[in-house]
Structures are given as structure tokens and as C-alpha cells.
C-alpha positions in Angstrom: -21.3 0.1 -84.0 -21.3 -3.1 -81.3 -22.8 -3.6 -78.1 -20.5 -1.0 -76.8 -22.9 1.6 -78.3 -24.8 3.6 -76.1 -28.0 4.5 -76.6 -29.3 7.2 -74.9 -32.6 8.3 -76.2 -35.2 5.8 -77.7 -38.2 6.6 -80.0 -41.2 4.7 -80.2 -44.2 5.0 -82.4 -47.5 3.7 -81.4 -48.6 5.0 -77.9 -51.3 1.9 -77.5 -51.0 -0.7 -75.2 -47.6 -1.9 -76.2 -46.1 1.5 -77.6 -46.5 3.1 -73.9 -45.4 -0.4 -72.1 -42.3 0.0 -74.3 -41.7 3.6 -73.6 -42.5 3.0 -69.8 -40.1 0.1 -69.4 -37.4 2.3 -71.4 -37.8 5.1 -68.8 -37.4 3.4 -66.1 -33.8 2.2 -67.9 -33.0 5.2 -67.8 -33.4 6.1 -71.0 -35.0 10.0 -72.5 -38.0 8.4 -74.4 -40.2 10.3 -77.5 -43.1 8.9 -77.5 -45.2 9.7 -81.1 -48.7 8.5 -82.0 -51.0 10.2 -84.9 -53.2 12.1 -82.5 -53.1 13.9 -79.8 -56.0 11.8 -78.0 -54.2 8.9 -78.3 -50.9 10.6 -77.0 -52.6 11.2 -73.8 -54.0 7.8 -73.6 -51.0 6.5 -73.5 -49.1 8.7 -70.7 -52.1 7.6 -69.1 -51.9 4.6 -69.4 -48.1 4.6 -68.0 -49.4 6.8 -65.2 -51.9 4.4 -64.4 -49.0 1.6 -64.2 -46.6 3.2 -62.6 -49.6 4.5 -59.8 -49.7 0.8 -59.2 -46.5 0.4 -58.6 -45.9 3.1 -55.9 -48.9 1.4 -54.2 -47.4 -1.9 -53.9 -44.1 -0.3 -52.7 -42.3 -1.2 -55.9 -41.4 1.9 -57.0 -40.7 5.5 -54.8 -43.0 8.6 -56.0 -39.5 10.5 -56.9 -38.7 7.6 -58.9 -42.0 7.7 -60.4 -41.9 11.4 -61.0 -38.3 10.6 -62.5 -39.3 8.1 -64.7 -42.3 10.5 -65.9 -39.7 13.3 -66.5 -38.2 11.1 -69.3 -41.1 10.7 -71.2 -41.8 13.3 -73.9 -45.1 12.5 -75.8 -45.0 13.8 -79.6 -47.4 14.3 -82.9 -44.8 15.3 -84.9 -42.1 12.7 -86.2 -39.4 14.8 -87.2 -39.1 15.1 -83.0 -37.3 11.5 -83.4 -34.6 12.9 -85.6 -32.2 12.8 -82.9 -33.0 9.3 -81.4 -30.5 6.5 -81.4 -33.1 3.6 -81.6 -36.8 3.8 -82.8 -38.9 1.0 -81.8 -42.0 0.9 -84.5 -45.1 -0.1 -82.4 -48.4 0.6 -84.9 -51.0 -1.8 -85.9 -50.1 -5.4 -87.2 -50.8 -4.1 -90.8 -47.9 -4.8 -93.1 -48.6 -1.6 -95.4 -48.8 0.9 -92.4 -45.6 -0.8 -90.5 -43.8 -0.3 -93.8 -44.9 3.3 -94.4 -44.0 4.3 -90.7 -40.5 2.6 -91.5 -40.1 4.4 -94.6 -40.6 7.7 -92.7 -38.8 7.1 -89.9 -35.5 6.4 -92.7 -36.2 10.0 -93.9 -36.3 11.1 -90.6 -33.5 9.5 -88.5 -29.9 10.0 -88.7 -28.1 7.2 -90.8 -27.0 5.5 -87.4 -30.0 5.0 -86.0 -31.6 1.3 -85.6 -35.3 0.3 -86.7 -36.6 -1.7 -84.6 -40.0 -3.1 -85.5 -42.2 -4.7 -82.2 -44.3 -7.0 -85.2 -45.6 -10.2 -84.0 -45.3 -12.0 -86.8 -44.5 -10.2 -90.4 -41.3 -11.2 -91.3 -38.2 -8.7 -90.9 -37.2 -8.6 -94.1 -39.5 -7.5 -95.9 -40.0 -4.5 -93.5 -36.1 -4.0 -93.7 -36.9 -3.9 -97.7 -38.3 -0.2 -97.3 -35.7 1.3 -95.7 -32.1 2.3 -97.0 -31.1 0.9 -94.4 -31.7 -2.7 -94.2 -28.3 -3.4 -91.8 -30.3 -1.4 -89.0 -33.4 -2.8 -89.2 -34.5 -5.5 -86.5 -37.0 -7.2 -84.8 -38.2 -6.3 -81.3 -41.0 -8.0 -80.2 -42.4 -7.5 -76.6 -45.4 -9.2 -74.9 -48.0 -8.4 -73.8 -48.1 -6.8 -70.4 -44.8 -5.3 -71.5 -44.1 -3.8 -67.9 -44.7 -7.9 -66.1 -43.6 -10.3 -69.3 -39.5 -10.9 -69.8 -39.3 -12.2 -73.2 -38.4 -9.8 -75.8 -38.3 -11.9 -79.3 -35.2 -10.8 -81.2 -35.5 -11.2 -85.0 -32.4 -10.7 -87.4 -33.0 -10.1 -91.0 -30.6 -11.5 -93.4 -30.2 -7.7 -94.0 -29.7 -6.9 -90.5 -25.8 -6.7 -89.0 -24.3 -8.3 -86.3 -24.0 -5.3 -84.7 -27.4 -4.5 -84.9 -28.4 -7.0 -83.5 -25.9 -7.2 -80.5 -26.7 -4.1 -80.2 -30.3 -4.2 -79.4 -29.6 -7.7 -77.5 -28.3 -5.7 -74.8 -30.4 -2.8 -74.6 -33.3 -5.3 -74.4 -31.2 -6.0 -70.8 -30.9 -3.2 -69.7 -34.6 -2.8 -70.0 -34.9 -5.6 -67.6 -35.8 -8.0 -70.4 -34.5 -11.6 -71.4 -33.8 -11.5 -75.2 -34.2 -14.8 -77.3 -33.5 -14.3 -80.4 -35.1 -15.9 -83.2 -34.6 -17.0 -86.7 -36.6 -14.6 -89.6 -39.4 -17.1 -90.3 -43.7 -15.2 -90.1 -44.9 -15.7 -86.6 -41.3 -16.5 -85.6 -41.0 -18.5 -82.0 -44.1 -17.7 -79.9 -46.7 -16.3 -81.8 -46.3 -19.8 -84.5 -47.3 -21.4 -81.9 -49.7 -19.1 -79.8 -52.1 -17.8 -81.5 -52.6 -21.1 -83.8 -53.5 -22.4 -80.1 -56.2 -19.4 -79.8 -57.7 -19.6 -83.4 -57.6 -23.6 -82.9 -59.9 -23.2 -79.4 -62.2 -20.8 -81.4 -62.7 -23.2 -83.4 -63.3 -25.9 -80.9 -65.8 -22.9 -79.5 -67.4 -22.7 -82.9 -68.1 -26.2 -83.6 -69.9 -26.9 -80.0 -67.0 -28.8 -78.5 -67.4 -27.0 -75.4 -68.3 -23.4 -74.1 -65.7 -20.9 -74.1 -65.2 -21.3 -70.1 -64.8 -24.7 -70.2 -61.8 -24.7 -73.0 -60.2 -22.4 -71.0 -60.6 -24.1 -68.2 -59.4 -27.7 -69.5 -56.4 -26.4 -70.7 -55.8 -24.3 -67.3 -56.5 -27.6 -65.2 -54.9 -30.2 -67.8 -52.2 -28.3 -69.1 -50.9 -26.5 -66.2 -51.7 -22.7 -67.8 -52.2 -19.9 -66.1 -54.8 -18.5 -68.5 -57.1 -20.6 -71.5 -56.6 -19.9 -74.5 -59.4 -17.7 -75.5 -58.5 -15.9 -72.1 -55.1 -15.0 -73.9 -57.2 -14.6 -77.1 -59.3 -11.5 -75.1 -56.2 -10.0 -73.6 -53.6 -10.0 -76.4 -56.8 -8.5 -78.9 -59.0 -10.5 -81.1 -58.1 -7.9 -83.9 -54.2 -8.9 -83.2 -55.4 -12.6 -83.7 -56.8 -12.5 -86.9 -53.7 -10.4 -88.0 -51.5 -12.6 -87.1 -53.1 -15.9 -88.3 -54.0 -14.1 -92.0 -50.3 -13.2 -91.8 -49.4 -17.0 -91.0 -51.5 -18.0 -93.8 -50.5 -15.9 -96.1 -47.0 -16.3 -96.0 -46.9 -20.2 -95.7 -50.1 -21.1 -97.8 -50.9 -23.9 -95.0 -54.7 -24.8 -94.3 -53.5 -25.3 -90.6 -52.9 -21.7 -90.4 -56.9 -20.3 -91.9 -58.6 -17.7 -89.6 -61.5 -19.4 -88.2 -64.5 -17.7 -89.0 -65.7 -16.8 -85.7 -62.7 -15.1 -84.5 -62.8 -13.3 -87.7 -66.8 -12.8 -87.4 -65.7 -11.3 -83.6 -63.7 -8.7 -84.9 -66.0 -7.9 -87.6 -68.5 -7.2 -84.7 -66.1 -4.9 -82.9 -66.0 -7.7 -80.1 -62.5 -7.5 -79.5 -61.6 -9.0 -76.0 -60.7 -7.1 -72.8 -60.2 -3.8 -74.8 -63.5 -3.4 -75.5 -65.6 -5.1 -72.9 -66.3 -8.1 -74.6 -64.6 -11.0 -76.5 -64.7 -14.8 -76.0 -66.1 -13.9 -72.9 -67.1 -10.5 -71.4 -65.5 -8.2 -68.9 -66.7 -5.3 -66.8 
């Protein structure tokens, strides 16, 4: 196995926001796409989300209606996981919970043929671990999109110290041929962007907490000062508040660093179900 493999059908798990940006960007690669999620509902959400998107992209003359049609022809949506058997790459995209991502893992291994490469889309639990419980570590990987997955390039690649060359060269390049820019990144929690991301978020919350300023004027200093296209809690409302706090207790957890606590009103925010743009109301609140 070496970059030369080729890859033609993909699995991914998790039909949310990411899970059906990844299978929507792997489509439109070319590639046959199984799409799986726990319930039918949320199956459907997520060809409709993909619909939606790729709607949008006929309208701006990006994309022709028989391409669109095309690309929805390669997209099989699926409750039952033994319909990735025959994948050659499964990209893991559930909640950031290090249990559940573990557990999906570990089925997938019982699953999928020995040659088949784990790819997990975690924003900050380290790869190794997650490698740990499969019997397959060499396959395992790191493979994390961003958020929009069909407008951002970067695709974080993480190698294990499990995880072969080939494996990783391998999914290198078929992050290119999903139109994506790979970077790949040493095994550390929170690896490139996210150490340095979301400590930016949970640091304006607190700034936002404390009385420092209101939440549209953080965003706005840093848009104005530091040249950003969004603020920070902006960000914080699109990527997920819930996503957040997962990432910074994972951050803190793993490195035992005060710099890296959850403040408590991001974490008081989720507790409240305010999430950010996914459920009308974050940081700030959206129609």
C-alpha cells in the first residue's frame, strides 16, 4: 500500500455538519460515498444538508444540475455499518467524545476488510490512543477537516506513531484529490490549529465573562486590530460551543495546564443548550 493505491469508495460515519461536508466533497472527487449515521432522521438531515449546498452551488453557476445530480448519485446514506464492509477508507466523523470515537473505531475494525484505513476527523484527541482500539494501528490516521468543509482547504493530517508511511501518504493524496491542502501535523492533543484556536475562543469568553467588553465588541477588536475575518466568539458560535468545551477539556486533560481550563461561561452555555449558530443562539444570537 503507497500513494499509488486507489481508493475508490469512501465511508464516513457521522452525517452532521462535518460527516455530510466530508461525504459531499468526496463525491464530487469522484468517489462512491456510504454515508452511516445512527438514525434514520439524522441520515436525511444530512443528504439534506448536501442538497442544500450543492443547490447553492448550481445557483452561483459553480456547479451544472447534471453534475449535481451526478454527485448526488454517488452518495448512498446507510443505518447499518456492515454496508462499509467493502470501503477502502472510512473517515470517523461522530461527536468529539473520546469513548464514542473509540467505540465507532472498534466496530468499524470488525467490520472493514484488513486493508482498509481509519481515518478519524477528531479535532484534538490524540491519534494514538484512538489507533489503540483497533488491530490495526498501521491504518489508523488523522483527518481533520474544517469547518465549512465544502469552502475551508486545510485538512490536518495526523500520523500516529502506530500509523505507516503508507498510510499516511496515502491519505495525503486523497485529501488532494478532494480539492484539499493537507498539512500534516505532529501527534500532540489539539495538534496545529485547534491548540491554538479555540484557546483563543475560551480566552475571549472569558474576557466576555469578566466584563472586559461585550461580546460584539471582542469580536469586533480582533476583526479591526487583527485583521480577522470573523471574532472570536463569532468562530466560537459557528464551529459549536459544545465542540469548544470538548476540545479545551481535552486540552486540559491531556496536558494538565491551567492555561488550557474551560471557562465557566462557555461551559455554563452548553449546559443551557446555547450552542451558537446551530441552535439559534450562542455568544450572540442568530435568526
Amino acid at each position: 500500500m503507497g500513494v499509488e493505491i486507489e481508493f475508490r469508495r469512501i465511508g464516513v460515519v457521522g452525517a452532521g455538519t462535518m460527516g455530510s461536508g466530508i461525504a459531499q466533497m468526496a463525491a464530487q472527487a469522484g468517489f462512491e460515498v456510504v454515508m452511516h449515521d445512527i438514525e434514520e432522521s439524522f441520515v436525511q438531515s444530512g443528504l439534506g444538508k448536501i442538497e442544500k449546498s450543492l443547490s447553492k452551488a448550481v445557483e452561483k453557476g459553480k456547479m451544472s444540475a447534471e453534475e449535481k445530480a451526478s454527485v448526488k448519485s454517488r452518495i448512498k446514506g446507510t443505518l447499518l455499518l456492515d454496508d462499509l464492509a467493502e470501503v477502502d477508507v472510512v473517515i470517523e466523523a461522530v461527536i468529539e467524545d473520546k469513548k464514542t470515537k473509540k467505540d465507532v473505531l472498534s466496530s468499524l475494525d470488525s467490520v472493514c476488510r484488513p486493508s482498509t484505513i481509519l481515518a478519524s476527523n477528531t479535532s484534538s484527541i490524540p491519534i494514538a490512543e484512538l489507533a489503540a482500539a483497533t488491530k490495526r494501528p498501521d491504518r489508523v490516521i488523522g483527518m481533520h477537516f474544517v469547518n465549512p468543509v465544502q469552502v475551508m482547504k486545510l485538512v490536518e493530517i495526523i500520523r500516529a506513531i502506530q500509523t505507516s508511511k503508507e498510510t499516511n501518504d496515502a491519505v495525503v493524496a486523497l485529501a488532494m484529490k478532494m480539492g484539499k491542502t493537507p498539512v500534516e501535523v505532529n501527534d500532540f492533543p489539539g495538534f496545529a490549529l485547534n491548540r491554538i484556536l479555540v484557546p483563543m475562543i475560551n480566552e475571549a469568553a472569558y474576557m466576555l465573562m469578566e466584563g472586559v467588553a461585550s461580546a460584539e465588541t471582542i469580536d469586533q477588536v480582533m476583526k479591526l486590530g487583527a485583521n480577522h475575518p470573523m471574532g472570536p466568539l463569532e468562530l466560537g458560535d459557528l464551529v459549536g460551543l459544545d465542540v469548544c468545551l470538548s476540545i479545551m477539556e481535552v486540552l486540559y486533560a491531556e496536558y494538565g495546564d491551567s492555561k488550557y481550563r474551560p471557562c465557566p461561561l462557555l461551559r455554563r452555555y452548553v449546559q443551557a443548550g446555547r450552542l451558537g449558530r446551530k441552535t439559534g443562539r450562542g455568544f450572540h444570537v442568530y435568526q
